[in-house]
C-alpha positions in Angstrom: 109.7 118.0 115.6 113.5 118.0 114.7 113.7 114.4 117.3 110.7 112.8 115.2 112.7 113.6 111.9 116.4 112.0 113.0 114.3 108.9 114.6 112.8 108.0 110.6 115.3 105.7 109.5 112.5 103.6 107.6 112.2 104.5 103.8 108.9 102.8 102.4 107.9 102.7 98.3 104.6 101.8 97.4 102.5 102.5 94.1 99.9 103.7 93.7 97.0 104.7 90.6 97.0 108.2 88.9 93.4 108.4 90.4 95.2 107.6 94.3 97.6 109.6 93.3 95.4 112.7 92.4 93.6 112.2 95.4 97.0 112.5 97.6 97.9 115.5 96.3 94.9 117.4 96.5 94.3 116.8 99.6 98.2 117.6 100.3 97.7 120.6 98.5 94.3 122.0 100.5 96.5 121.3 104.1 99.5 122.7 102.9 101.9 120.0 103.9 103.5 117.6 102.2 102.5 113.9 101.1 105.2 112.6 103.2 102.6 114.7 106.4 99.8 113.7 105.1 100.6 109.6 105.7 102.2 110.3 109.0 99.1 112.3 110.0 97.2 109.3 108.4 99.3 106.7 110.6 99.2 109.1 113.7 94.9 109.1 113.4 95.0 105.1 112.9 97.0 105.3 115.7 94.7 107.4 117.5 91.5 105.5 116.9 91.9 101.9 115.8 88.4 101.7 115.3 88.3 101.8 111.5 84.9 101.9 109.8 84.1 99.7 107.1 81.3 101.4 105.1 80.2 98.8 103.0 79.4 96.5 106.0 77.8 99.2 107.8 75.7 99.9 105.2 74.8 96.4 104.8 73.9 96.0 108.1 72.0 99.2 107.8 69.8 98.0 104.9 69.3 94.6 106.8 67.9 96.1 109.6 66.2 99.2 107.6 64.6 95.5 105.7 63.5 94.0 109.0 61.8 97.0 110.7 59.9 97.4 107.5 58.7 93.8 107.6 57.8 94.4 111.3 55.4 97.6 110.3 54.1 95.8 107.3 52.8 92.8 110.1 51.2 95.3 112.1 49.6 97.8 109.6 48.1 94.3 108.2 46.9 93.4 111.9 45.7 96.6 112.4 43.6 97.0 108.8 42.2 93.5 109.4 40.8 94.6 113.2 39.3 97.8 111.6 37.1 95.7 109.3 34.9 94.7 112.2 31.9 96.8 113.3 31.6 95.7 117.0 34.9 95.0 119.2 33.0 91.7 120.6 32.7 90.2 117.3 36.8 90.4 117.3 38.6 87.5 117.6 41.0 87.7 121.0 43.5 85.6 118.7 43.7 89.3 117.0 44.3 91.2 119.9 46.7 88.7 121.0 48.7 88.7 117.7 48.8 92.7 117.2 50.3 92.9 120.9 53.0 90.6 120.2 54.1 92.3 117.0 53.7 95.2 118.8 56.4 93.7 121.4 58.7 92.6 118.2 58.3 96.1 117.0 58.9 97.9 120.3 62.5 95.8 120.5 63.4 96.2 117.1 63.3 99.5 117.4 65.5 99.7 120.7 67.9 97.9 119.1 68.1 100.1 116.1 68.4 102.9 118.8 71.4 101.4 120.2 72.5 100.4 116.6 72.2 104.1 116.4 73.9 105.4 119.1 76.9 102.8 118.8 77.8 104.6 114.9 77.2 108.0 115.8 79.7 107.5 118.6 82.5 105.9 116.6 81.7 108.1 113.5 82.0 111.0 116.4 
């Protein structure tokens, strides 16, 4: 460690709020290392893994697609309520049948691509 140390010749000053602050020293505190470690271990991670999650976009994106999928079971609940209103399938109207399959279809891709959605954060939150 003693070669990292003589190699910092780079002295950096920022500011930061009493709430910041706070935060930085607990969190110094429960490792047990300094607040100097804690940014180097900070820089070393973003290092690590530049794939940095934004959460308010993810959550955006979340609720848009949370907002579609619902949409997508609201069309097909009403499809299917309005097909069990008839007494006898041949007085259905094929146009029905037709409709309910392709919302079906919409559905059934929507909800791959939420399991992908899925998979794709629970790998880079992993």
């Amino acid at each position: 460690m003693k070669d990292t140390q003589e190699n910092r010749t780079h002295k950096i000053t920022f500011r930061l709020n009493e709430r910041e602050v706070k935060f930085l020293d607990e969190f110094s505190k429960s490792a047990g290392i300094s607040r100097s470690d804690t940014l180097r271990n900070l820089i070393r991670k973003i290092q690590g893994d530049a794939s940095i999650i934004k959460t308010d976009k993810l959550l955006k994106t979340l609720n848009e697609l949370a907002a579609e999928q619902g949409r997508v079971n609201n069309n097909i609940n009403q499809l299917a309520k309005h097909a069990n209103q008839y007494s006898k399938v041949e007085d259905m109207d094929p146009k029905v049948f037709a409709r309910f399959n392709s919302l079906l279809a919409t559905y059934l891709d929507y909800q791959e691509d939420m399991n992908r959605t899925f998979r794709k954060i629970y790998k880079s939150l992993s």
